[in-house]
N, C-alpha and C positions, 0 to 999 in steps of 0.2 A: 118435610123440610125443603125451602127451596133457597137457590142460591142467589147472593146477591147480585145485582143491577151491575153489570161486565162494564158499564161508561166511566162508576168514579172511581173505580179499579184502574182502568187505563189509564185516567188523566192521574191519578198516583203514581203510575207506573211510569209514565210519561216525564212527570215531574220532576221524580228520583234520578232516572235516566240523564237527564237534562244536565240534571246538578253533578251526577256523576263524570259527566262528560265536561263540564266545565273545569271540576276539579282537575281532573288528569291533564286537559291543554295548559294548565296553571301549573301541574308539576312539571309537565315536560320543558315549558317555556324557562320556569326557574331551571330545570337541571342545563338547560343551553346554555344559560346566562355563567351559570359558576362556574361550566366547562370553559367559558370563554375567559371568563376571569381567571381560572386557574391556566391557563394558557400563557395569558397574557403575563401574569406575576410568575411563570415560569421560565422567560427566554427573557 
């Protein structure tokens, strides 16, 4: 049995990575935004 070709494993890996990474600057950016809004509708 041999193991598959480690390149289009990586660029999988890579991909996911990516998209993961995207997400999270995309939640973090929303959680700044409604802190700021909740800020602001607070004072």
């Amino acid at each position: 049995m041999t193991l598959p070709d480690p390149d289009p494993i990586r660029g999988r890996q890579k991909g996911r990575a990516l998209v993961m990474g995207l997400a999270l600057g995309a939640f973090v950016v929303l959680m700044f935004f409604v802190s700021i809004a909740k800020m602001s509708v607070g004072s």
